[in-house]
C-alpha positions as a LaTeX table, in Angstrom:
\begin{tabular}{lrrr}
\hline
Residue & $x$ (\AA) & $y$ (\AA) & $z$ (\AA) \\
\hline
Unk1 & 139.42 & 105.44 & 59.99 \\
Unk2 & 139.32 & 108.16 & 57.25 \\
Unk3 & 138.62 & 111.85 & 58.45 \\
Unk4 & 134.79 & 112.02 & 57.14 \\
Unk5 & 134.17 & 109.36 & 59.20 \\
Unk6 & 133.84 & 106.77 & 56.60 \\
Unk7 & 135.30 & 103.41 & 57.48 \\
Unk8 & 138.56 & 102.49 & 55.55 \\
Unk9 & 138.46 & 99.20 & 54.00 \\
Unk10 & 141.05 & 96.34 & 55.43 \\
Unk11 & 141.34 & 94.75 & 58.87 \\
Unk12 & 139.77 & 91.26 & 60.15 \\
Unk13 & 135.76 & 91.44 & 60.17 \\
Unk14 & 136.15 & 91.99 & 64.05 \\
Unk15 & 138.16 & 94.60 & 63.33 \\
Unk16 & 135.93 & 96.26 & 60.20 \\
Unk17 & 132.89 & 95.73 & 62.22 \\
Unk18 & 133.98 & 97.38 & 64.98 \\
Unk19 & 135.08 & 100.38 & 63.07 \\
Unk20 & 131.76 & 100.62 & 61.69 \\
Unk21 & 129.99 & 100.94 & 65.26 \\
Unk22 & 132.17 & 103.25 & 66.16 \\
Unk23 & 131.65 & 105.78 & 63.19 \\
Unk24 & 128.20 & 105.15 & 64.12 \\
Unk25 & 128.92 & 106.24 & 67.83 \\
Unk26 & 130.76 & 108.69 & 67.04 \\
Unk27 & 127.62 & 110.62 & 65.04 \\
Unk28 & 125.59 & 112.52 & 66.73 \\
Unk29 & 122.51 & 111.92 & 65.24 \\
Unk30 & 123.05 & 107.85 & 66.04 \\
Unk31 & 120.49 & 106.46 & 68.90 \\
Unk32 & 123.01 & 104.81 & 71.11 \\
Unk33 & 120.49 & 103.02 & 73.02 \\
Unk34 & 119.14 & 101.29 & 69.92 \\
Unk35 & 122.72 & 101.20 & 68.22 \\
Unk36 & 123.74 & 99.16 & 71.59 \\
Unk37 & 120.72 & 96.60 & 71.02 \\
Unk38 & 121.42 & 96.31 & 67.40 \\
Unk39 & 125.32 & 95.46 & 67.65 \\
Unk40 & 124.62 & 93.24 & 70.75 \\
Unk41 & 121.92 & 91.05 & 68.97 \\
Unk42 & 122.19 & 91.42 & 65.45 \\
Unk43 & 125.27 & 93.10 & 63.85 \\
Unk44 & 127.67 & 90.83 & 65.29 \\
Unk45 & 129.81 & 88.20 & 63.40 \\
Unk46 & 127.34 & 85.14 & 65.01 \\
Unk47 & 124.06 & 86.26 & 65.59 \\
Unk48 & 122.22 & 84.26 & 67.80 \\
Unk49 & 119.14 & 82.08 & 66.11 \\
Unk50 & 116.73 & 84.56 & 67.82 \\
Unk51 & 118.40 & 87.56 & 67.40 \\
Unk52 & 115.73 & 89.60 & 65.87 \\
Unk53 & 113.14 & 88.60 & 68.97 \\
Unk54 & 115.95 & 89.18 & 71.48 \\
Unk55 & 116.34 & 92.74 & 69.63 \\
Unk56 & 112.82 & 93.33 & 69.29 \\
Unk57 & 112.24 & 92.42 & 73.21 \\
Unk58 & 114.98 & 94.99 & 73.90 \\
Unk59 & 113.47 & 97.50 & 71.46 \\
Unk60 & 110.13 & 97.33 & 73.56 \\
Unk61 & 111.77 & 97.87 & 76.64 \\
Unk62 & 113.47 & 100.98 & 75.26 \\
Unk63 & 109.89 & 102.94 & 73.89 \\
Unk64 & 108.55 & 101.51 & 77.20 \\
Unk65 & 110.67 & 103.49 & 79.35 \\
Unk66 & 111.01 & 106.50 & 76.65 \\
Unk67 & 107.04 & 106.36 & 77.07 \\
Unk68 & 107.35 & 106.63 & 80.75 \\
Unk69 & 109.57 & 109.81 & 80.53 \\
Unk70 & 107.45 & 111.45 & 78.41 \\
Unk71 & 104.22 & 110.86 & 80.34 \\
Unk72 & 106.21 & 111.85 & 83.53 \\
Unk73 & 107.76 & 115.23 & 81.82 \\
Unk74 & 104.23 & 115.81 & 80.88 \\
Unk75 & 102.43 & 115.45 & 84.12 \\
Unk76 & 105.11 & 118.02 & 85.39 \\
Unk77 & 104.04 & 120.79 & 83.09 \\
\hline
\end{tabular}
């Protein structure tokens, strides 16, 4: 992987697409949580026919429990 955290070209697509999540890890301004869903479901090599309503399903449970936190942190002020 180059220094700037740009991908170098070459490898298998595995291999490619794996460097590509990890750059993506790797920055801090990446949502893991949603980067998880969105390499389990959809950015994946075979995608599963309902990959974007698997993702979406996953999505929703994310904000739900986000939504939670927030209405619990703001209770306790």
């Amino acid at each position: 992987m180059a220094e700037s955290g740009a991908v170098e070209p070459g490898g298998s697509s595995e291999e490619i697409l794996a460097n590509i999540i990890e750059s993506l890890r790797q920055n801090e301004a990446t949502d893991i949580s949603l980067l998880e869903i969105i390499s389990k479901h959809i950015v994946t090599l075979s995608p599963a026919e309902d990959a974007i309503d698997a993702a979406v399903k996953d999505i929703e449970t994310v904000a739900n429990q986000r939504g939670e936190q927030v209405d619990q942190t703001i209770r306790h002020d």
